[in-house]
N, C-alpha and C positions, 0 to 999 in steps of 0.2 A: 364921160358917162359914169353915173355913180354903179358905183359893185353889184348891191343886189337887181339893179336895173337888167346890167348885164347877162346875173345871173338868170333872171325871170327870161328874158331873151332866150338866152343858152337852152331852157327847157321847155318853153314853148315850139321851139326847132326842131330839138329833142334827135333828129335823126340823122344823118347824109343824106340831103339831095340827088346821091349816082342815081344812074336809070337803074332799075330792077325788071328783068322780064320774068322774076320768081316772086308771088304775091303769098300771102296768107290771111287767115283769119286768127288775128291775136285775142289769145284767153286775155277775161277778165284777172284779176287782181288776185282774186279769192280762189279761182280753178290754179294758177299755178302756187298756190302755198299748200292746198287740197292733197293737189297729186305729188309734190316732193318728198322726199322720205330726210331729207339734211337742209338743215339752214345753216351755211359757215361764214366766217370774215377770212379771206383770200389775198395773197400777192399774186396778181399775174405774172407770168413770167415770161410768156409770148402767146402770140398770138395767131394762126393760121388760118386764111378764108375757107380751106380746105379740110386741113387735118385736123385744125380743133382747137381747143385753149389748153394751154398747160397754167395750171396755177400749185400755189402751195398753200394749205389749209395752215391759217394762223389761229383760229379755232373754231369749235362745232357751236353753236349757240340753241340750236333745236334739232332732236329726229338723231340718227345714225350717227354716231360720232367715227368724223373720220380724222386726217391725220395725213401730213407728210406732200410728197407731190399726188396730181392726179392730173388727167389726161381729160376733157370734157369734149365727145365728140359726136353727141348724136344729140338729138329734141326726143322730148316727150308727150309734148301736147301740139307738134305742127300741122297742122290741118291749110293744104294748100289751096287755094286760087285757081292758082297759073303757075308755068312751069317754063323756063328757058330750055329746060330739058341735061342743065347739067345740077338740076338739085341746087337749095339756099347753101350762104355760105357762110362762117361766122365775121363777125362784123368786130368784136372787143375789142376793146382798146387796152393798150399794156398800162397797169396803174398799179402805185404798190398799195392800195385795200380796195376789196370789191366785196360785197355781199350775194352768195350765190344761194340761190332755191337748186337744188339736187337731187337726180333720181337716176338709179343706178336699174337698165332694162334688162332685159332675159338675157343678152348678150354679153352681161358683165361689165358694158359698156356706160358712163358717165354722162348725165344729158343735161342739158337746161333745156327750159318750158318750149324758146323758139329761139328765134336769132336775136331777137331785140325784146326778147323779156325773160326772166327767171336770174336776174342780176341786178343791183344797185350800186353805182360806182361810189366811191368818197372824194370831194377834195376840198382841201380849206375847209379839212375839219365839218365838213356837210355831206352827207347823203342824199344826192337827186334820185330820192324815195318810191318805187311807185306802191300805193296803197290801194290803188285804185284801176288803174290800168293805164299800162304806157303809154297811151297818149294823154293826161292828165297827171305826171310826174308833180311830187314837192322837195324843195330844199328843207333838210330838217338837221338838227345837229348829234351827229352820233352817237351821243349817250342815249336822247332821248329814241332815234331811232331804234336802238337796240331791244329798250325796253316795249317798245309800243311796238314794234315787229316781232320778237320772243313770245311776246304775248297773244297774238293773234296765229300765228305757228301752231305753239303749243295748244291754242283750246279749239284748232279744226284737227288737232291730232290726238287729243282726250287726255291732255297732261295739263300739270296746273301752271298757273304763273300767279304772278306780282298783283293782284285783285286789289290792292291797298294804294299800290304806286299807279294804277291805273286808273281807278278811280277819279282823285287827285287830280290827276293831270286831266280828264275829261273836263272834270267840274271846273277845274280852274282856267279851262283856257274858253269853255263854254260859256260861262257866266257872264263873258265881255259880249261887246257889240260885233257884230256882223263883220267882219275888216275886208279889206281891197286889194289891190294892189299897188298903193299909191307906197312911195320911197318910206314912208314911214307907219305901216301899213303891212308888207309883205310879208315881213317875220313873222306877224303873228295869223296873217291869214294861214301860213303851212302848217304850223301848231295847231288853226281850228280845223282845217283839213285833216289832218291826226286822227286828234281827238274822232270827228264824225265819220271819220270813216272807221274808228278802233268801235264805237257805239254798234256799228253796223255788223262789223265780223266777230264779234263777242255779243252782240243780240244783250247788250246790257242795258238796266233797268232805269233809264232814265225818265224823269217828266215829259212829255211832250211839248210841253211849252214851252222847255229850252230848248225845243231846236226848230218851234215855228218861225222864229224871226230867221233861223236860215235858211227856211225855204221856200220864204217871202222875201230875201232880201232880193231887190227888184235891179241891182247893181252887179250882181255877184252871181253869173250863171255856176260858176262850178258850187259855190256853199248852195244854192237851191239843188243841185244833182246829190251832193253829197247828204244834205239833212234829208231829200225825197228815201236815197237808200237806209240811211239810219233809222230811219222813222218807223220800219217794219218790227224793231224791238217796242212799239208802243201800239199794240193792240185795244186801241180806245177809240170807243164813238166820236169823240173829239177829232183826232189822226183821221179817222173813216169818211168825216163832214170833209176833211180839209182838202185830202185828197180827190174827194169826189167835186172839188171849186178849182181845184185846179186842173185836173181830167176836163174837164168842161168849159175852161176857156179858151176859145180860138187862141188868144193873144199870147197864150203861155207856150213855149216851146216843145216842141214835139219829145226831145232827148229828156227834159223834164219829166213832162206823163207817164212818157212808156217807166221812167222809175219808178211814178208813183203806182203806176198799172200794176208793174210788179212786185212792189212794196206789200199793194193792198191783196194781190196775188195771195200771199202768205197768210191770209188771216183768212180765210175762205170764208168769206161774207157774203153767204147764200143769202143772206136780207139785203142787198146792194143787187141784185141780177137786176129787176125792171133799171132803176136809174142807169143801171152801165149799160144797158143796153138801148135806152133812149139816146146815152150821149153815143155811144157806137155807131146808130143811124146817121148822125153830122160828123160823125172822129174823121179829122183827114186821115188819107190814105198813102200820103209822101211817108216817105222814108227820112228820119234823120238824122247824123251819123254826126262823126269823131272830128270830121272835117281831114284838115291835114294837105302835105302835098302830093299830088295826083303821082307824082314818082317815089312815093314814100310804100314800102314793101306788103306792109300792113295796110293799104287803100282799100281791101274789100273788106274791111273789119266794117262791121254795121249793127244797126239796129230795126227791129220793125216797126212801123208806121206806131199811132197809135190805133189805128181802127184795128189792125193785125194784132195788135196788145190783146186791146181788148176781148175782140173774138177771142183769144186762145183763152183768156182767164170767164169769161161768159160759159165758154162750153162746158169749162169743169166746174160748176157751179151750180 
């Protein structure tokens, strides 16, 4: 089996199998970069279900510069389920580079986001990225990680970054066609996944038109999630049409809409209430989610329907 085969595999997984009788609701992508106060590159150096991670900060890249060993033993954003009743445990794997999201509580205490998010591990020279949220990881290659992660850091914490080098890389990985995940294929699907999802948390000033073909392409559910959330930096009648064709077809996927739902959310288009409220009368009412395995810890992590979309963005309208 060829490499990146394997690797696509390895992240589709993404988790352990064990049983969990301690569930959560895992933050999106963008709440744990929000709420951390340090972005670093790390050696782990062990690892405890219990007591915690110890690593050592090989450097700060955004936020609090820290420094030396540290001790990571409590969450910041864990919002539980279910509960075995002896509390989550941590899960890390010992590796010498990890990328940690960091937030230090009233306790003085060291946390990540949850058990299985506020971290990026490295190997072979790749970053299994999440840009997006842990269930939805990409293989990206470290440099470019750095940059395209620094940058989204930095501009929900009101610091500047690289606007030149970012650009750039949008434009240039944007300008290609829609890609897959066929063997020759996958590398640049992670680069377009990047990019649109760097469009989305930097609300950068793109055409619209580069990013209808990804969220038309009718092959590629994650580039349609990805370009539905990007899309909210283009405030056009065009984006408004698009969105309201795809809210409205049966055949489009639930997880689809509710983005565009809340894409279109953002632009508060009191001229859109009658239309979204006619398709609201036929919007199913199923729930659809992340998917994943029914023993995987994060299983209650969800979304609402889209009839539930809708109504919330109707009412404030």
């Amino acid at each position: 089996m060829k490499r990146s085969v394997k690797l696509l595999i390895a992240l589709i997984l993404l988790i352990s199998t064990n049983s969990y009788a301690t569930t959560w609701d895992e933050p999106w992508a963008e709440k744990v970069i929000q709420e951390s106060t340090s972005f670093v590159l790390a050696k782990i150096v062990s690892s405890n279900p219990e007591k915690g991670i110890k690593i050592f900060v090989l450097k700060t890249l955004g936020g609090k510069q820290l420094t030396d060993t540290i001790l990571i033993n409590n969450f910041y954003l864990l919002s539980l389920c279910s509960s075995s009743g002896e509390g989550p445990e941590f899960e890390t794997q010992v590796v010498d580079s990890c990328y940690f999201f960091l937030r230090q509580n009233e306790k003085k205490q060291f946390c990540i986001a949850t058990p299985t998010s506020g971290f990026d591990y490295v190997t072979d020279g790749q970053v299994v990225a999440t840009f997006r949220h842990s269930y939805h990881q990409a293989s990206v290659p470290v440099a470019i990680y750095e940059k395209t992660m620094t940058a989204v850091f930095n501009n929900y914490h009101n610091l500047p970054y690289d606007t030149a080098y970012i650009e750039k890389f949008v434009s240039e990985n944007l300008s290609k066609s829609p890609a897959g995940f066929s063997e020759n294929e996958v590398s640049a699907f992670f680069l377009q996944h990047v990019a649109l999802e760097c469009v989305y948390h930097l609300k950068l000033p793109v055409k619209e038109t580069i990013l209808f073909p990804f969220l038309n392409d009718k092959k590629n559910f994650h580039n349609q999630v990805s370009a539905a959330r990007a899309l909210r930096a283009c405030n056009t009648e065009a984006t408004k049409q698009e969105f309201l064709k795809i809210i409205s077809d049966t055949t489009k996927r639930g997880f689809v809409q509710v983005m565009c739902v809340w894409s279109l959310a953002e632009f508060k288009p009191t001229e859109l209430k009658e239309p979204l409220q006619k398709i609201m009368a036929y919007a199913s009412d199923e729930a659809d989610g992340f998917g994943g395995n029914i023993m995987d810890p994060r299983v209650c992590t969800g979304l609402p329907s889209l009839k539930n979309a809708l109504k919330e963005l109707v009412d404030k309208l």
